[in-house]
N, C-alpha and C positions, 0 to 999 in steps of 0.2 A: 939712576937710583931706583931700587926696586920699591913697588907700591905695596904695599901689608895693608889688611883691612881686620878690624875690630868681628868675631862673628862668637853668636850665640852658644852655649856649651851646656846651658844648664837653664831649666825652667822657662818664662815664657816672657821675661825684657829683654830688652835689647842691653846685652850689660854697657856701663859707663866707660871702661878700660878692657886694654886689650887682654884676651886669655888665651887664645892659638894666631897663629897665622897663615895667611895663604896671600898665592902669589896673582898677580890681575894685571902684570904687563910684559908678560913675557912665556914664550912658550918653554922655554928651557928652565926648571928650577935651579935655582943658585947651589953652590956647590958649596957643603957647609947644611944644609936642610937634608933631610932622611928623600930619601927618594919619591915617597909616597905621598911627600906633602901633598895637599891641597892645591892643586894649580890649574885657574878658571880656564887659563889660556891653551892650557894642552894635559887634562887629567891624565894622571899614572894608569898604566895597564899592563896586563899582564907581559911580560918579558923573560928570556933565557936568564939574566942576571940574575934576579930575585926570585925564580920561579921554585917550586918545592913539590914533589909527591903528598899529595893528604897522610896526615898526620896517624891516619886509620889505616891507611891500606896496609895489606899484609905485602911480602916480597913479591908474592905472585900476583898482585892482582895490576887491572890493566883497563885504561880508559875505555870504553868505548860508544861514546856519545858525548857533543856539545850544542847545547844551546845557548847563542849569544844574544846579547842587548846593548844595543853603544847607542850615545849619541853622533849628531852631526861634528864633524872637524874644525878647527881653525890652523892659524898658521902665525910663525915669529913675525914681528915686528913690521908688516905689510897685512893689506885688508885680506881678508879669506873670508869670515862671514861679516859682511859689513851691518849696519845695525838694523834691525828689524822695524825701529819705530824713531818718527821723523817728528821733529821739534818742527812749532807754527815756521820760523826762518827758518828752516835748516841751513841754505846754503850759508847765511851769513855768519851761523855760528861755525863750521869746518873751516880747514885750513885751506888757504887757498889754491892749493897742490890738488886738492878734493883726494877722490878713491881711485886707484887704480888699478884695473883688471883686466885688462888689454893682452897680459902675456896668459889669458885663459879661455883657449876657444872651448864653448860649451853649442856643442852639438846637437841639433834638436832636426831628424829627417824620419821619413817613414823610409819601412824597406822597399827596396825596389827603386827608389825617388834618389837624386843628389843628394849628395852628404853637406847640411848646410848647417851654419851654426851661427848664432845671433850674437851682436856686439850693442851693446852699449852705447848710445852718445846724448848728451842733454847738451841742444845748438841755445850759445849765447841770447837769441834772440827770444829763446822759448818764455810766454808771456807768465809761466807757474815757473820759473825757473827758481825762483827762492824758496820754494817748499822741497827740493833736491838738492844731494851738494854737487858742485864739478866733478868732472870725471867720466871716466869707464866703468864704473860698477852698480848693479841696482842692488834696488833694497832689498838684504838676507840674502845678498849672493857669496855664492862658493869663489874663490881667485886660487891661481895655481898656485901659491903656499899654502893654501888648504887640502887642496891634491895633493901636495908633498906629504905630509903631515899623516894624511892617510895612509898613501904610501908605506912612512914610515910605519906607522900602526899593524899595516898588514907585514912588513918584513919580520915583526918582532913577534906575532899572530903565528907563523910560521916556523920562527925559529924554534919556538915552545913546542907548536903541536905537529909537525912534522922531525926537524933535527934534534931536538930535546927527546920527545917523547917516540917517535916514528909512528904516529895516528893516523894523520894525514899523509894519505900517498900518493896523493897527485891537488893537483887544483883544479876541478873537473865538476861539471854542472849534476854527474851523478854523485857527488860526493858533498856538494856542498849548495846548499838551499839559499838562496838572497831576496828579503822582503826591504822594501823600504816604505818610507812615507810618498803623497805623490810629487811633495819637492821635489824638485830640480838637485839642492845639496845632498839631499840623504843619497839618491841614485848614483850622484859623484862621486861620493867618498864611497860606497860598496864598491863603486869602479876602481877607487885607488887601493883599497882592503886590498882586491881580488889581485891589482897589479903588483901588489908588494910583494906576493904570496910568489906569483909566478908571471914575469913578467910577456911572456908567451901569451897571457889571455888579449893582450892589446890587438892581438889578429884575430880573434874570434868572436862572436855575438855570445852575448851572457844574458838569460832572460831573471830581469829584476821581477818580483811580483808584489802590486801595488792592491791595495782596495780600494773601491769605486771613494773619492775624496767626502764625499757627504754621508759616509758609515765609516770612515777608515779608524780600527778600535786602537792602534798602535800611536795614534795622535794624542788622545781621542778626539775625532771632529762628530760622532754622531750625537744625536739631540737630546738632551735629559733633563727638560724640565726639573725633575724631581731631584734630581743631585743640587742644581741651581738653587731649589730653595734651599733647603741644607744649608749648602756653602753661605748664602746670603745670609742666614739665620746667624751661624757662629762667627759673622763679619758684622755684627752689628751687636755684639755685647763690649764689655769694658775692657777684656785684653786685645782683643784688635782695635776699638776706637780710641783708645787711651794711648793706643802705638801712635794715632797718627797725629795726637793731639801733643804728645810729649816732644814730635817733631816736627811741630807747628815753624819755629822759628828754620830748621833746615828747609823747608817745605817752602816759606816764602823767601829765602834765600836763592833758591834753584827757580824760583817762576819769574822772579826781576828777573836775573841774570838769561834764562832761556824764553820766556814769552808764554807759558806754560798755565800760566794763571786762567783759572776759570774754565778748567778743560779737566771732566769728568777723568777720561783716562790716565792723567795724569795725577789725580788728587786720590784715587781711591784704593791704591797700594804704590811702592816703589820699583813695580817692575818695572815700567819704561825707562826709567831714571837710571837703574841695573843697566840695564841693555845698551842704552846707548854711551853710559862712561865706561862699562868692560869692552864693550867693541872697539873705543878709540885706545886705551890706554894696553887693553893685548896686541893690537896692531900700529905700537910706535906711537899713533898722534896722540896731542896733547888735548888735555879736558876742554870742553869747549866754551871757550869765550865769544863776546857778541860786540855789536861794532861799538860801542863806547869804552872797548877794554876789561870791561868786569869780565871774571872766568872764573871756571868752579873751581874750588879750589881741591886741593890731594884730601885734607882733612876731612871735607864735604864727603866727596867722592866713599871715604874709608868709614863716614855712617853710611852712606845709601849701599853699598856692601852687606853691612854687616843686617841691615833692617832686610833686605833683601832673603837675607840666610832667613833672619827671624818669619819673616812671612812666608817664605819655603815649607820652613818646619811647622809652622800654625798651621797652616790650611790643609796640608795633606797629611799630617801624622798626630801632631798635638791637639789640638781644638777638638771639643767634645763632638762628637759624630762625626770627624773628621774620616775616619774608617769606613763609615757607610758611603760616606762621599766621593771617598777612593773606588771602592768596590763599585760603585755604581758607574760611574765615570772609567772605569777600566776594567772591571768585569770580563765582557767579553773579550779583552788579550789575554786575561789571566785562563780563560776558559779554553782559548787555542794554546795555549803554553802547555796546559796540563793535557788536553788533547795529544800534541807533539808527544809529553815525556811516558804517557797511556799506550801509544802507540809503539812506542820505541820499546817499552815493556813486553808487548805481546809480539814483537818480532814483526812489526806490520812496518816500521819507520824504513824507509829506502833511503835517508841521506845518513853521513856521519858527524853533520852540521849544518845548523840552521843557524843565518847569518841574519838579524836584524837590526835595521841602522833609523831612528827614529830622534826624539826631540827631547828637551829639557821634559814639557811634562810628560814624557816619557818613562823617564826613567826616578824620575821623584816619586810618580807612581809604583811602579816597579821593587824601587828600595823600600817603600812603605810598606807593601802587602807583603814582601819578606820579610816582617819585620827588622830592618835596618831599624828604623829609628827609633826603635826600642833599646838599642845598645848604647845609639847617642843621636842626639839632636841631628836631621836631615839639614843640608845643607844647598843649596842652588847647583843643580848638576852641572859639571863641569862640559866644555869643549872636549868630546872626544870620551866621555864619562863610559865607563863598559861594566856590563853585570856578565859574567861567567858562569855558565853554568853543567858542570862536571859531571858523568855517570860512568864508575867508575865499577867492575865487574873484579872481584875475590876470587883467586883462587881455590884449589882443592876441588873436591866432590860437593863439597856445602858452598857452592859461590852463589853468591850474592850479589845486590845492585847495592848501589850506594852515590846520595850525589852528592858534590862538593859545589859550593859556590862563592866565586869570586868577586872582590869591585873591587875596582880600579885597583885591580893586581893582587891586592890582596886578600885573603881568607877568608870570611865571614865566617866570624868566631861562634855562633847559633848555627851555623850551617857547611862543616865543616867536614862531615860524614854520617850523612842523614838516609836512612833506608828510602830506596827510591820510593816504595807504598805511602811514608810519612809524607815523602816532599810534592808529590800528586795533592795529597790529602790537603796539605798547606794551599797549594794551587787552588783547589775547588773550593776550599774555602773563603776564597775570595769573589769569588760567583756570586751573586745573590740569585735566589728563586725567582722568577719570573722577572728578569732585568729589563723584560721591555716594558711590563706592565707600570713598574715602580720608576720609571726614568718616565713613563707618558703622564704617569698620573698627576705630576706637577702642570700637566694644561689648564 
């Protein structure tokens, strides 16, 4: 049976009944749903099926430039990213099968050195062993139906911008640029991108480029005071305390049942509570129950969903100074973005794409500063979630730049044939003036 959850569409409660839905246990959307739906477990991207020329270009005109943004991957019905945040038991509350990642060597050697790759094992006797579940897999690890998946992403990556369109003419490290996060997943799935594309790259070294983990802007992990107040400010008036008051009763529901009571992290939004029921119910297991049989229930599960969207869209799009707080907190990517598409302008760019594979608040950021969530409420980035972004060159004597941008395959109907000078212009606008000053000044 497939899991639907209840999500946000309009203004800033959490509505009482459902008004869209989306899919949370399974990578493949059901057939019967628009293709496009919303699916946590494997978001929609661009593909030959549905793919289209911009709506602008004239006959002669012709791509030539992308810059991408995806998140990390998942995979059908087995763990691929298994859950990032661990309940007081954890082991007791998984199934006792636990996680398994066994059929995924992950590689970790310098050059020059043996080719070694680290596995997994939590031995019975281990005295923390109940704050881990059974199994082969650590916490937020990539498993080879995550690789697949990616895989998949990059075959369809390809079929668009090489066989569709003939852009891409080889899969070649001068042709196409790879940043990731310094996780271990982002680096995996760019590996599976690039393998779907052309599986030939599996015999070559492909240089991924990371930044130093304690500045990295594509996270963001570097330090901004100054955003943190903000955020903390518009998290302490009546539409977000009233959110967690009106789910008082769900709230002490989920802390019997998981042990969660009196744990900061867990009382002071519902990410964790997201994280860890989309990671079991996209990957087959069941919501988790604890050793006296209570378990969350589907219904449970399909508020902390929908509260999840709601607090998605509060914090980075709706809440008053939410904007500044974006910009501050993501600035500096928005700054190498527009750098990138500056460069590509003045004929300086030497790739034909630039591949970046980074995280949820990745791309919730991303969709904000393009105003996405001005068309409609922001939603919890999807598994696999991808922003597109198109520069597309006019024919004739008078040609022209032009960019297009996509999510999750589809058109951004605000940004659908935007003068490249405009869409730079959107970019820097998202800069603040002196970002290091205003991100210190909160010490």
């Amino acid at each position: 049976m497939l899991l639907f959850a209840h999500i946000l569409v309009a203004g800033l409660t959490v509505p009482s009944r459902a008004t869209t839905t989306g899919v949370y246990n399974s990578s493949k959307t059901p057939v019967g749903l628009p293709w496009n739906t919303y699916n946590y477990c494997n978001a929609p991207h661009v593909n030959a099926a549905h793919y289209t020329r911009p709506a602008g270009a004239d006959a002669g005109a012709e791509l030539v430039y992308l810059n991408v943004v995806m998140r990390h991957h998942k995979t059908p019905l087995r763990p691929q990213r298994t859950p990032d945040n661990l309940y007081p038991g954890e082991n007791a509350l998984n199934p006792a099968v636990g996680w398994d990642c066994s059929d995924f060597l992950q590689f970790n050697y310098g050059g020059g050195g043996a080719h070694v790759y680290h596995s997994t094992f939590a031995p019975a006797s281990h005295p923390f062993l109940d704050q881990m579940w059974n199994g082969t897999c650590d916490e937020g690890q990539l498993t080879a139906g995550g690789l697949r998946d990616a895989v998949q992403h990059g075959k369809d990556f390809w079929a668009v911008y090489h066989h569709k369109l003939g852009f891409l003419r080889s899969v070649d490290q001068s042709e196409i640029w790879v940043r990731t996060s310094t996780e271990d997943r982002t680096m995996q799935v760019a590996s599976g991108m690039l393998f779907g594309m052309d599986p030939a790259t599996a015999e070559r070294s492909w240089p991924v480029f990371t930044q130093p983990s304690t500045i990295d802007s594509m996270v963001p992990s570097y330090s901004c005071p100054g955003a943190d107040a903000i955020r903390a400010a518009y998290q302490s008036v009546p539409t977000w305390t009233d959110h967690l008051q009106q789910n008082s009763d769900l709230k002490a529901r989920l802390d019997a049942t998981l042990g969660t009571a009196g744990l900061s992290a867990w009382s002071s939004w519902y990410d964790h509570f997201f994280d860890t029921f989309a990671s079991r119910t996209c990957n087959g297991h069941t919501l988790p129950c604890n050793s006296t049989g209570a378990c969350v229930s589907q219904e449970d599960a399909d508020r902390v969903f929908a509260i999840g969207d709601f607090e998605y869209n509060y914090i980075w799009n709706a809440a008053q100074n939410s904007t500044t707080y974006n910009q501050l907190t993501f600035g500096v990517f928005f700054s190498e973005l527009a750098q990138n598409f500056a460069a590509f302008r003045a004929g300086a760019e030497r790739h034909r794409v630039r591949l970046h594979v980074g995280h949820d608040g990745s791309m919730v950021r991303l969709a904000s500063g393009l105003g996405l969530g001005k068309l409609a409420p922001l939603r919890w980035p999807a598994l696999g979630s991808e922003v597109v972004m198109e520069v597309w060159k006019t024919g004739g004597k008078s040609s022209a730049l032009f960019v297009r941008v996509m999510h999750e395959g589809t058109p951004v109907s605000s940004l659908q044939w935007m003068p490249i000078d405009d869409f730079i212009g959107l970019l820097q606008a998202q800069v603040p003036a002196d970002i290091l000053q205003q991100c210190t000044q909160g010490n």
